[in-house]
DSSP file (Angstrom, degrees, kcal/mol; ACC not computed):
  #  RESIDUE AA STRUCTURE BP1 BP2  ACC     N-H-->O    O-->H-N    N-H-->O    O-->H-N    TCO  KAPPA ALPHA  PHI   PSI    X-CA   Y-CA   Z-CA
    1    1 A X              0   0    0      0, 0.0     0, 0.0     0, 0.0     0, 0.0   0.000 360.0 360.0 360.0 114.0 -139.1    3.7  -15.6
    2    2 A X        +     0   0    0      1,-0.1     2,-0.8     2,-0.0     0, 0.0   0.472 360.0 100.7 -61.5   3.9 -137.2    7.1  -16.1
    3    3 A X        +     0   0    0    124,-0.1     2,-0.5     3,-0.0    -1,-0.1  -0.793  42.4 172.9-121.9 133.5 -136.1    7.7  -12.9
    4    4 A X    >   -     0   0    0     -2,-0.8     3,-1.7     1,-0.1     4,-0.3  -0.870  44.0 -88.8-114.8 127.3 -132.7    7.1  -11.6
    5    5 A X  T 3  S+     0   0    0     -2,-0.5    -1,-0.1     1,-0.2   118,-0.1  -0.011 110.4   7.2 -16.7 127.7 -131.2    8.0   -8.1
    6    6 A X  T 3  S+     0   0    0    117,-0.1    -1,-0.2     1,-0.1    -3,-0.0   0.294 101.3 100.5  56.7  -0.3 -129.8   11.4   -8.1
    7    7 A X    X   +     0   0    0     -3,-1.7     3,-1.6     3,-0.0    -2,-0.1   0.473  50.0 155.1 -91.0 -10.6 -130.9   12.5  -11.5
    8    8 A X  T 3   -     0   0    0     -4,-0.3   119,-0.1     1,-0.3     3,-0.0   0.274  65.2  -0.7 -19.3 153.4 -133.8   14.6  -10.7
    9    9 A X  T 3  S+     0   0    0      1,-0.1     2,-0.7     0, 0.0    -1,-0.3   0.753  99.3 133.4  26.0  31.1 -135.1   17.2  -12.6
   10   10 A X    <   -     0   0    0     -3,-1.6    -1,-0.1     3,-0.0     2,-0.1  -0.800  44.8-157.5-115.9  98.0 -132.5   16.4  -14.7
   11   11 A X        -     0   0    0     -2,-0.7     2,-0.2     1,-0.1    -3,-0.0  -0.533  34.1-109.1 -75.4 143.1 -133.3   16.0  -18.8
   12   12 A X        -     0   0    0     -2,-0.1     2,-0.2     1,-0.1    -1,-0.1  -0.432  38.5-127.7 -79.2 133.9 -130.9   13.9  -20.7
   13   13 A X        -     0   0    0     -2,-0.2     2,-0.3     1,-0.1    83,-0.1  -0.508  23.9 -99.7 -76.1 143.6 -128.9   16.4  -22.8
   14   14 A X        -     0   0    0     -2,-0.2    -1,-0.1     1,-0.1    -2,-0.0  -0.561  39.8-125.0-100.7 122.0 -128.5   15.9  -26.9
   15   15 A X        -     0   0    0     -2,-0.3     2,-0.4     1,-0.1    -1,-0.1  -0.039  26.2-136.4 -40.5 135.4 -125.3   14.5  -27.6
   16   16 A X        -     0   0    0     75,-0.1     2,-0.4    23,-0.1    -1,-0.1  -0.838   4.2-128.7-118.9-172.8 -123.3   16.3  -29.9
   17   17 A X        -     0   0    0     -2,-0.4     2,-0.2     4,-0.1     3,-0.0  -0.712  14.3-171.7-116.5 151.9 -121.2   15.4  -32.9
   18   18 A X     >  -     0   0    0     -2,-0.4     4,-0.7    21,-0.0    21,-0.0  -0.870  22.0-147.9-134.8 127.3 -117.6   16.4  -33.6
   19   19 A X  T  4 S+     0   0    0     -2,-0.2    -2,-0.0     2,-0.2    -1,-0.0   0.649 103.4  36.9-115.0 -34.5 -116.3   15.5  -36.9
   20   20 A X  T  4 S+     0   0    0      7,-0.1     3,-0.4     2,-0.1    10,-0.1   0.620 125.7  44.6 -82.1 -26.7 -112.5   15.1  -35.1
   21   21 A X  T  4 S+     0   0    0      1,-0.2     2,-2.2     6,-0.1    -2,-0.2   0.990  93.3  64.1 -91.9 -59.3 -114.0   13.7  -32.2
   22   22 A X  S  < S+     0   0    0     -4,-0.7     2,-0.3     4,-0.1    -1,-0.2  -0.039  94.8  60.2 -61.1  15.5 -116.7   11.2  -32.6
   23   23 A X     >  -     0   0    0     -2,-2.2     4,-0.7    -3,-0.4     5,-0.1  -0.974  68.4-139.0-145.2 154.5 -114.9    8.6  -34.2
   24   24 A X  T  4 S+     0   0    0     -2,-0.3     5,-0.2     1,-0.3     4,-0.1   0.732 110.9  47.9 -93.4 -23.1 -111.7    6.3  -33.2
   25   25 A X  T  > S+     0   0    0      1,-0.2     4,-1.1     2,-0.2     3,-0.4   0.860 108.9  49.4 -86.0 -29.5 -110.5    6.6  -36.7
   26   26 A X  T  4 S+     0   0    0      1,-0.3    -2,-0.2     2,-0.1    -1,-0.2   0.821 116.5  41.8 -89.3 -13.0 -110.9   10.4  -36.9
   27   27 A X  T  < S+     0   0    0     -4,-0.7     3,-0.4    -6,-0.1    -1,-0.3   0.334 106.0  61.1-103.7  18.1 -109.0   11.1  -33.4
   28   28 A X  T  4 S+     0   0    0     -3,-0.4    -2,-0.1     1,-0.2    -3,-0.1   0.876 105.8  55.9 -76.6 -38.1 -106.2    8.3  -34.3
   29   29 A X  S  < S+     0   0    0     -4,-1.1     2,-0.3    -5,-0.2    -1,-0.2   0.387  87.4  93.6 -38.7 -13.9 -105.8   11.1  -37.3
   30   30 A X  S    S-     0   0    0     -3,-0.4    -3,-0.0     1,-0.1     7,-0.0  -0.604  91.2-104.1-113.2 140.4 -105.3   13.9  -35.0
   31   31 A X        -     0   0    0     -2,-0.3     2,-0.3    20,-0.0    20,-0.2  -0.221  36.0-115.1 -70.2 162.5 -101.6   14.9  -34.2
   32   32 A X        +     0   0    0     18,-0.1     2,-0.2    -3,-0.1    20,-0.1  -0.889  58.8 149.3-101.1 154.7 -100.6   13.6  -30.5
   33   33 A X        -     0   0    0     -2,-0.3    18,-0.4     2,-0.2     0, 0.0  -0.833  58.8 -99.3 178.4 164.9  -99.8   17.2  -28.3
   34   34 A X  S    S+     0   0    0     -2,-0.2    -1,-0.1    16,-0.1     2,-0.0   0.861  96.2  75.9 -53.7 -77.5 -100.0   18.8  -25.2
   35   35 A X  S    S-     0   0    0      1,-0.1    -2,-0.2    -3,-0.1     2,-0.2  -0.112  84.5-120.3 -40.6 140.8 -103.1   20.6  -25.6
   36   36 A X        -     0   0    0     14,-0.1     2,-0.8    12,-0.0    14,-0.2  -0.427  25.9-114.2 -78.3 161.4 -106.3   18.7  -25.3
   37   37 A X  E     -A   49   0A   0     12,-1.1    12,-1.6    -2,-0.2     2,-0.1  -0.914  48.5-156.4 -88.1 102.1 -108.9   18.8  -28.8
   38   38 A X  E     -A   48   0A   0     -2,-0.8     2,-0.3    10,-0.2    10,-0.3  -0.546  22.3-170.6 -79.8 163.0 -111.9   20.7  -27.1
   39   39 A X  E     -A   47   0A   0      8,-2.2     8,-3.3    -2,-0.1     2,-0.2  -0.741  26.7-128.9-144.9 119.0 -115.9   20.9  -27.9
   40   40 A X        -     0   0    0     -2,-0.3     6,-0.3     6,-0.3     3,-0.1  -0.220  27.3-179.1 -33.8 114.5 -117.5   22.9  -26.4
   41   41 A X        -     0   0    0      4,-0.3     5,-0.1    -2,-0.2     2,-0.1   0.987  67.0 -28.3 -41.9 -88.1 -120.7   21.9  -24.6
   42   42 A X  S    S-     0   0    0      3,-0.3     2,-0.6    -3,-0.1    -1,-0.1  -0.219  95.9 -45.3-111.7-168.1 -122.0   25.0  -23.3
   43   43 A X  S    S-     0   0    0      1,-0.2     3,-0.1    -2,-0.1    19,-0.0  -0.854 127.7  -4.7 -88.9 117.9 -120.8   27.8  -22.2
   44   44 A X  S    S+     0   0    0     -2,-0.6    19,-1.4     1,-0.5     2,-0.2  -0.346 110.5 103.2  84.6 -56.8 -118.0   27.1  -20.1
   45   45 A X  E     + B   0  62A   0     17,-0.2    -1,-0.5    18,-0.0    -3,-0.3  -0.478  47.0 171.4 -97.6 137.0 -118.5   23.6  -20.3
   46   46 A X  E     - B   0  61A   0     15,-0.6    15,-2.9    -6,-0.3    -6,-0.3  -0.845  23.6-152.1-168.2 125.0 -116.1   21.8  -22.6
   47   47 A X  E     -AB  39  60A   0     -8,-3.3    -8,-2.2    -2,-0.2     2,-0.2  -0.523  30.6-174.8 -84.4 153.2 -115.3   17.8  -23.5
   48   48 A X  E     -AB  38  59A   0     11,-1.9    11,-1.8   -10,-0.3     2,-0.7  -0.852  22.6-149.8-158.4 162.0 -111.8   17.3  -24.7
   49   49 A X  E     -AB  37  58A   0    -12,-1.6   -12,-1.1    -2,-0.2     2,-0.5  -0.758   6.9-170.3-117.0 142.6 -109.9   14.9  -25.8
   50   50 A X  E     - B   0  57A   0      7,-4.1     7,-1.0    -2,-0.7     2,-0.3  -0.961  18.2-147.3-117.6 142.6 -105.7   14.3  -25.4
   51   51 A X  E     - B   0  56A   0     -2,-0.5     2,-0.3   -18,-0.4     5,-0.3  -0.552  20.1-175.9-106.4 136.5 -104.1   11.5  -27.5
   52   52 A X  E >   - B   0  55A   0      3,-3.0     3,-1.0    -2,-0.3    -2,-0.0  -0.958  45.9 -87.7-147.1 179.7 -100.9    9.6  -26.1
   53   53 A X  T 3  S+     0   0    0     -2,-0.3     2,-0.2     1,-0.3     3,-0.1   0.633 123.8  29.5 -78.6 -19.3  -98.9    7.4  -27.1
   54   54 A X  T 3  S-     0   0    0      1,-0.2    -1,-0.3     2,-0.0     2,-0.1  -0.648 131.8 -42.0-139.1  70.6 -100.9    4.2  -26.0
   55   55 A X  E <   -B   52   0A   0     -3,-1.0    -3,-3.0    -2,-0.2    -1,-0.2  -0.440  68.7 -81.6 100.0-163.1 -104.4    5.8  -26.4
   56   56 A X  E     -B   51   0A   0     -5,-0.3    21,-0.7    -2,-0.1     2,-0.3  -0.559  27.4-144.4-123.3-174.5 -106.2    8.9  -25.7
   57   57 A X  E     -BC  50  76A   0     -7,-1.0    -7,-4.1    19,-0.2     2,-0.4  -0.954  21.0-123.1-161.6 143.1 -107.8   10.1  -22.4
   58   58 A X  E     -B   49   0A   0     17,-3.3    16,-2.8    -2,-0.3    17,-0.4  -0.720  28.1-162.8 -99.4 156.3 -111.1   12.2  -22.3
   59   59 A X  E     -BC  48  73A   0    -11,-1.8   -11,-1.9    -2,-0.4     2,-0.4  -0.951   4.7-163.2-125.8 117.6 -111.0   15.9  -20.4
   60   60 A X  E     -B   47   0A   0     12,-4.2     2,-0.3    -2,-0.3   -13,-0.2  -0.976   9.5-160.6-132.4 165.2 -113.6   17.7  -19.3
   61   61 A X  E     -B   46   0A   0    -15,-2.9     2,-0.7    -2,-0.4   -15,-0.6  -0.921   8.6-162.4-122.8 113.2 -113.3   21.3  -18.5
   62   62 A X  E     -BD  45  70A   0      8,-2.0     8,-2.2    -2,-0.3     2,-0.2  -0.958   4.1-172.8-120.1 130.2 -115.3   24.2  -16.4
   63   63 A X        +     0   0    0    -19,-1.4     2,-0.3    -2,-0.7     6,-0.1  -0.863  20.6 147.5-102.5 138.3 -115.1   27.9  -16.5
   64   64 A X     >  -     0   0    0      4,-0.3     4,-1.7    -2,-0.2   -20,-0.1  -0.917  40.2-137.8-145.5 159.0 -116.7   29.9  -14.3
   65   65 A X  T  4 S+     0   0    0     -2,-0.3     4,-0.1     2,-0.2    -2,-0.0   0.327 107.3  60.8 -92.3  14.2 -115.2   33.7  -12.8
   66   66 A X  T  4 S+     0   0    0      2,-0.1    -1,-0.2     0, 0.0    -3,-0.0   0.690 129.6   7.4 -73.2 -17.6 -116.1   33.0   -9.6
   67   67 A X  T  4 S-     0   0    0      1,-0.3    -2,-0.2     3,-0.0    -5,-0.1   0.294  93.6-131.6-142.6  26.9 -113.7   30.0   -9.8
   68   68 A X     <  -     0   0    0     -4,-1.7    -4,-0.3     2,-0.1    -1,-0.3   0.015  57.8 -27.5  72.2-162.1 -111.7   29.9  -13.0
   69   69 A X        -     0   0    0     -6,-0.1     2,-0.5    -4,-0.1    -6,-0.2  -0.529  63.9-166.5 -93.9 156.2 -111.1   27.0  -15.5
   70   70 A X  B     -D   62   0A   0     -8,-2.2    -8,-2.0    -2,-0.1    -2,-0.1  -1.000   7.1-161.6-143.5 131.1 -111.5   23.5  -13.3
   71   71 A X        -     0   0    0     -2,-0.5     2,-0.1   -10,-0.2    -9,-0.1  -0.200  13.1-178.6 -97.9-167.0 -110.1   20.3  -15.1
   72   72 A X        -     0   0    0    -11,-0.0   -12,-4.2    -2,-0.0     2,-0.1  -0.080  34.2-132.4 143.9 126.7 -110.9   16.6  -14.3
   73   73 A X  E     -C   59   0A   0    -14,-0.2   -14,-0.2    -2,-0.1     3,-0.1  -0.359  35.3-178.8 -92.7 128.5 -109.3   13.4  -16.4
   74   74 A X  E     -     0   0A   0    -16,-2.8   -15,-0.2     1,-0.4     2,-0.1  -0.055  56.1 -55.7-139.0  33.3 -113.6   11.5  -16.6
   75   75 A X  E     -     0   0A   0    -17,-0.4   -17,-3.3    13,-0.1    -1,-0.4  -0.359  63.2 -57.4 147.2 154.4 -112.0    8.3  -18.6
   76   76 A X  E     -Ce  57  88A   0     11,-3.5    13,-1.6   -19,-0.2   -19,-0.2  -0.210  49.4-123.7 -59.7 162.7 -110.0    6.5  -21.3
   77   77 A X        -     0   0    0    -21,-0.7     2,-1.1    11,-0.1     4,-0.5  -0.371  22.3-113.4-102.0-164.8 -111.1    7.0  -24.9
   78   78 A X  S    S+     0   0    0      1,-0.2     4,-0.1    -2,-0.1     5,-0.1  -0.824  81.3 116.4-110.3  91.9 -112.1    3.6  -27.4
   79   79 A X  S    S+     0   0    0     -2,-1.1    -1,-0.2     2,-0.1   -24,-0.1   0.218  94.5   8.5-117.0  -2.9 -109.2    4.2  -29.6
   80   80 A X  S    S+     0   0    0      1,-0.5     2,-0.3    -3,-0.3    -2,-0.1   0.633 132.2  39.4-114.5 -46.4 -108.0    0.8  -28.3
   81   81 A X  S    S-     0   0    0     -4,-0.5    -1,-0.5     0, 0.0     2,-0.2  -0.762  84.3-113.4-109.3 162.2 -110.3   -0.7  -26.5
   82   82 A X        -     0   0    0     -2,-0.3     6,-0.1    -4,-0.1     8,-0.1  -0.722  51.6 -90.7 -98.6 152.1 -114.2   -0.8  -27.2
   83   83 A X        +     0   0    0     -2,-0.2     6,-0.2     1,-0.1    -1,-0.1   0.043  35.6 178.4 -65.1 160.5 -116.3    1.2  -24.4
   84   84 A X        -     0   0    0      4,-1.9     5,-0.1    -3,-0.1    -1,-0.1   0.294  51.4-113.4-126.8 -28.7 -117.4   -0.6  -21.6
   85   85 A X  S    S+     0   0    0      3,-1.5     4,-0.1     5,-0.0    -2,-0.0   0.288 106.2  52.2  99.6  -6.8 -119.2    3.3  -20.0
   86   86 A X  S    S+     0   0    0      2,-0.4     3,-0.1    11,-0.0    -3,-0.0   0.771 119.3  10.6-117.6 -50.9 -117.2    3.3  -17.6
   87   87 A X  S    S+     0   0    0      1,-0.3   -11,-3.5   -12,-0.1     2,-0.5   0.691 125.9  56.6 -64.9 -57.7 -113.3    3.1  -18.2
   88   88 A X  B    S-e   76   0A   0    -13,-0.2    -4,-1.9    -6,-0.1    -3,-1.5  -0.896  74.7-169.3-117.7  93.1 -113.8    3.4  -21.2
   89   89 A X        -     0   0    0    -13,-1.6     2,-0.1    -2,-0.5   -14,-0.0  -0.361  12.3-159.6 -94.4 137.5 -115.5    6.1  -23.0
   90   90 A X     >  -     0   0    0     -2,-0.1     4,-1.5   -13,-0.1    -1,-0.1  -0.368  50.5 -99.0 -83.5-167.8 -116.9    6.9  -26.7
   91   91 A X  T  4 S+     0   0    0      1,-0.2     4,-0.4     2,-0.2     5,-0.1   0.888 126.8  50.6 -79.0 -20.5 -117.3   10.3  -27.2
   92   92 A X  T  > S+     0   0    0      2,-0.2     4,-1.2     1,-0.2    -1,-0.2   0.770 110.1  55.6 -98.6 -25.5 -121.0   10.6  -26.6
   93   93 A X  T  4 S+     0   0    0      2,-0.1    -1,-0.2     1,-0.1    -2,-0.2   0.756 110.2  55.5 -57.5 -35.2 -120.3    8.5  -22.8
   94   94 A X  T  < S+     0   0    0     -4,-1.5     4,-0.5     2,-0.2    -2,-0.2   0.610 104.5  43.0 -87.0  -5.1 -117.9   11.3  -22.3
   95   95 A X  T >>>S+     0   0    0     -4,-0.4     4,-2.6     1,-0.2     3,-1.8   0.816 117.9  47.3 -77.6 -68.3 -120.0   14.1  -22.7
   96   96 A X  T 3<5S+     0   0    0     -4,-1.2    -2,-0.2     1,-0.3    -1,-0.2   0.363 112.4  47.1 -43.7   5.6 -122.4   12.4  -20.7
   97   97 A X  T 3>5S+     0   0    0     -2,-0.2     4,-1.8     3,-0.1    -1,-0.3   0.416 113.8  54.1-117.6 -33.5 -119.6   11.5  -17.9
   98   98 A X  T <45S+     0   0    0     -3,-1.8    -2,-0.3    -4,-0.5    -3,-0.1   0.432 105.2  48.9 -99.3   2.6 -118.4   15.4  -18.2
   99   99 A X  T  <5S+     0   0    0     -4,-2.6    -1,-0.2     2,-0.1    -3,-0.2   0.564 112.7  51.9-113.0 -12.0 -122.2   17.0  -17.5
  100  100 A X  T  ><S+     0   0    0     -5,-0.6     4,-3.5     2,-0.2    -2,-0.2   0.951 112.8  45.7 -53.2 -62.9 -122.4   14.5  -14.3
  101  101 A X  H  X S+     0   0    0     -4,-1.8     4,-1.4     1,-0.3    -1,-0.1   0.615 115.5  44.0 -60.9 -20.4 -119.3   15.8  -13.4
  102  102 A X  H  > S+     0   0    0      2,-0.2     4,-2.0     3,-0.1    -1,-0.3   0.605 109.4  54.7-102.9 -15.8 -120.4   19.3  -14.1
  103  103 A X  H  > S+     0   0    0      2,-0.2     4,-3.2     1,-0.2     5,-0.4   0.946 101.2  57.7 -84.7 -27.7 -123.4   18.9  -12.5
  104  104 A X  H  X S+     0   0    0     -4,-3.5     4,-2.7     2,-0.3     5,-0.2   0.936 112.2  50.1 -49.3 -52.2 -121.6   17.6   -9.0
  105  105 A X  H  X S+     0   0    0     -4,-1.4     4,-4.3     1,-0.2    -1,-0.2   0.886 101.1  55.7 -48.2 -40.9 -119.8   21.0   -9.4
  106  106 A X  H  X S+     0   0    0     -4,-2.0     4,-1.4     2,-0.2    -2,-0.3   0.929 109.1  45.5 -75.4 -51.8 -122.8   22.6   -9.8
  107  107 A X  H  <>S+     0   0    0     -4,-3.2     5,-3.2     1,-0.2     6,-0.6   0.953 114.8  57.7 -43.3 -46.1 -124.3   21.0   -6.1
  108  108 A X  H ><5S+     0   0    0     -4,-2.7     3,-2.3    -5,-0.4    -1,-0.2   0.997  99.8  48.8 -76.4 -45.0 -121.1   22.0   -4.9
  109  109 A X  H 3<5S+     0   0    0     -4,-4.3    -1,-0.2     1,-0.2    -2,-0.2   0.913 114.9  46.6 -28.2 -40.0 -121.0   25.4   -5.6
  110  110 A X  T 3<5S-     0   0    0     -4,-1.4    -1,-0.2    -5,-0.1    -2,-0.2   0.102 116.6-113.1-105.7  34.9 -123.8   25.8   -4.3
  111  111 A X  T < 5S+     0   0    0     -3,-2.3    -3,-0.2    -5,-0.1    -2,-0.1   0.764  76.4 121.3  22.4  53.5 -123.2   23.9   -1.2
  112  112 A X      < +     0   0    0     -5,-3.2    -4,-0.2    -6,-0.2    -5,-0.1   0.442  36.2 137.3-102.3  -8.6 -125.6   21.0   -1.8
  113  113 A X        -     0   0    0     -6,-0.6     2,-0.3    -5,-0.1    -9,-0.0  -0.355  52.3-128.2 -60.2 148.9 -123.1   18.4   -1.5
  114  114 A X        -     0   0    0      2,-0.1     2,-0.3    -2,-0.0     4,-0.1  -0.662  16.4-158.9-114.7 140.2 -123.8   15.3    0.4
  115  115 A X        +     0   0    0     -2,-0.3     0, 0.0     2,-0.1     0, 0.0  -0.598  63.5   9.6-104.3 162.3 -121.2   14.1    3.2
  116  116 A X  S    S-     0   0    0     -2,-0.3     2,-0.4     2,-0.1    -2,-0.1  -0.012 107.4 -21.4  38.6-128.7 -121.5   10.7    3.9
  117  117 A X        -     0   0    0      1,-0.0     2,-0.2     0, 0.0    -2,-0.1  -0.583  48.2-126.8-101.3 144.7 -123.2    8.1    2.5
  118  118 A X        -     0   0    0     -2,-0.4     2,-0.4    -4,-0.1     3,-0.1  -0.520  40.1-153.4 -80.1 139.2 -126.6    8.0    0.1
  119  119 A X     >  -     0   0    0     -2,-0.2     4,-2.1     1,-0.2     5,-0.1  -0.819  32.8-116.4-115.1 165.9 -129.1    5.6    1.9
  120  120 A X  H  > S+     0   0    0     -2,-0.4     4,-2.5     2,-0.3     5,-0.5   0.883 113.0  68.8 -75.9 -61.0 -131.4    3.8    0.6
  121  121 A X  H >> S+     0   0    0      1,-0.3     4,-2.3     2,-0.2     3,-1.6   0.869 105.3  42.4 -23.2 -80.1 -133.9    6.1    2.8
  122  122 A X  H 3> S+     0   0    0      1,-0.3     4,-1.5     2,-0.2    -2,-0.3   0.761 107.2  59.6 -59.7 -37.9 -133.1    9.1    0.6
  123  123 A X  H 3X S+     0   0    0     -4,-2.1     4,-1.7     1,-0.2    -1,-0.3   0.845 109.5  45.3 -57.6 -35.3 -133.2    7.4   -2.8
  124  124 A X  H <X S+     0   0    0     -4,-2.5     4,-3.1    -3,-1.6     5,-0.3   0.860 110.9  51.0 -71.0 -46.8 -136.6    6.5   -2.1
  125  125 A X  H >X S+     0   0    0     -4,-2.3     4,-2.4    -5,-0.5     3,-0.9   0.967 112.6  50.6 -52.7 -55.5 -137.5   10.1   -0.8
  126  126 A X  H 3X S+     0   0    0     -4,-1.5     4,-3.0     2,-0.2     5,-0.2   0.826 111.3  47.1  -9.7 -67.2 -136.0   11.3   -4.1
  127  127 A X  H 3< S+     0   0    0     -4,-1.7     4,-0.3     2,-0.2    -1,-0.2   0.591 110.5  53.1 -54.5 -36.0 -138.0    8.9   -5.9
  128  128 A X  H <X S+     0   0    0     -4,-3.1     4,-3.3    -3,-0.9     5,-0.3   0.913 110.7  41.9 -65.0 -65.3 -141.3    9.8   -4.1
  129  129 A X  H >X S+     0   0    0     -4,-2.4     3,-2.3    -5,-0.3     4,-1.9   0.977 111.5  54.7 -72.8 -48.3 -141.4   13.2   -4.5
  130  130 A X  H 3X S+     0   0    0     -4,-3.0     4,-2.0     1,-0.2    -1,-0.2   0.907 111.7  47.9 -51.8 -23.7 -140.2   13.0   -8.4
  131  131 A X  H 3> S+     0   0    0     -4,-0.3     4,-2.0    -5,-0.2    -1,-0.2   0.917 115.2  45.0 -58.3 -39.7 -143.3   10.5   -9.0
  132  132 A X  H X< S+     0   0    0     -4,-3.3     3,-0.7    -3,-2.3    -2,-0.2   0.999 115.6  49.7 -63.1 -43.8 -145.6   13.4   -6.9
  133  133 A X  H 3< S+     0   0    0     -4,-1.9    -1,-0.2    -5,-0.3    -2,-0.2   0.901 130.5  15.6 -54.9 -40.7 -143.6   16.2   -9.3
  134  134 A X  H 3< S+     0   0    0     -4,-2.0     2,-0.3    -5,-0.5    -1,-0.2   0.054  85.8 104.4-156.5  47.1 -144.5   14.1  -12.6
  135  135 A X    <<  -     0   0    0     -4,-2.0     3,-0.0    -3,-0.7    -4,-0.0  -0.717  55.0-153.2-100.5 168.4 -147.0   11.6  -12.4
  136  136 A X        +     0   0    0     -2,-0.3    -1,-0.2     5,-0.0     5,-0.1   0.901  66.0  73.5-124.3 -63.8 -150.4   13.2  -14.2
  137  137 A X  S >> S-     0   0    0      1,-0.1     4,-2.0     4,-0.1     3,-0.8  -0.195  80.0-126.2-110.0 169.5 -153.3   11.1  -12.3
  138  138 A X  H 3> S+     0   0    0      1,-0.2     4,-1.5     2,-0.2    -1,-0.1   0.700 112.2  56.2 -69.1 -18.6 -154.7   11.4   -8.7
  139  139 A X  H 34 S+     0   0    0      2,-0.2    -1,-0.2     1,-0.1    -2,-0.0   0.930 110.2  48.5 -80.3 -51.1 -154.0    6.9   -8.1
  140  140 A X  H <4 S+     0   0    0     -3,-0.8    -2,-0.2     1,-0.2     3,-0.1   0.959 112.4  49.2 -93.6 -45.5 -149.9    7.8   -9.1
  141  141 A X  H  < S+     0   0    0     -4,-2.0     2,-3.6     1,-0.2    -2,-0.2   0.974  94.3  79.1 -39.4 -69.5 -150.0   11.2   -6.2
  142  142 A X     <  +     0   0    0     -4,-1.5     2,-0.5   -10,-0.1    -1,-0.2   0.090  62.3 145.3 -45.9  48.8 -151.4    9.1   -3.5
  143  143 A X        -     0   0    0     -2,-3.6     2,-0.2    -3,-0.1    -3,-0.0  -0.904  53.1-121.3-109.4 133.4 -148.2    7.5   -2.7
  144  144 A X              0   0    0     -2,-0.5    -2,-0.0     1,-0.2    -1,-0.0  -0.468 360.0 360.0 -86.2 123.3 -147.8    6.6    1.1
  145  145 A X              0   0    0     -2,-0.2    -1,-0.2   -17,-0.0   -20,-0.0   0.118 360.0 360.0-113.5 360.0 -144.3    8.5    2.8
């Protein structure tokens, strides 16, 4: 089933590749420094990764002018340990951890964030209407609210 809680309207975005990034061997390679290693996303939108001394740690980064550059640390890298998705990111989990993250901004900007807890109620409203939005025959609409 393609649909997951809170992902609405949402299409999964195509990873991209980094020729310094995308590999554990090609960022051990990479000098350790201050600055983070960016790639760009979008525009704005930027993954990066910073190297330390007992591993790396993935960055990702929004610019906007109404509210300037906004940072946030979304995970360990695998240059020691192998990804788990959660801790512990590859590069292509960390894009994908840093457009969540950007998309959370995006709610919030716009003052769509949700205070207290997601219920079960709402996942299922969620769920309803994205079946009404994009199921194709009249048996998959006809779902009981």
């Amino acid at each position: 089933m393609p649909y997951v809680c809170r992902t609405k309207d949402r299409d999964t975005a195509r990873t991209l590749r980094d020729a310094k990034l995308d590999t554990r061997n090609s960022r051990l390679r990479l000098k350790a420094r201050r600055e983070p290693y960016w790639r760009s996303i979008s525009e704005g939108l930027a993954v990066g990764y910073r190297r330390g001394a007992k591993g790396g740690t993935w960055i990702a980064r929004h610019y906007s002018t109404e509210h300037g550059r906004r940072y946030q640390a979304i995970g360990a890298t695998d240059d020691i340990a192998d990804p788990d998705g959660q801790h512990v990111l590859s590069f292509a989990q960390a894009q994908e951890a840093a457009r969540a993250w950007f998309a959370d901004l995006a709610r919030r900007d716009r003052g769509e964030a949700m205070v207290g807890s997601y219920t079960v109620r709402e996942c299922i409203n969620e769920y309803v209407a994205w079946l009404e939005a994009h199921r194709k025959t009249g048996a998959d609409r006809a779902l009981p609210r």
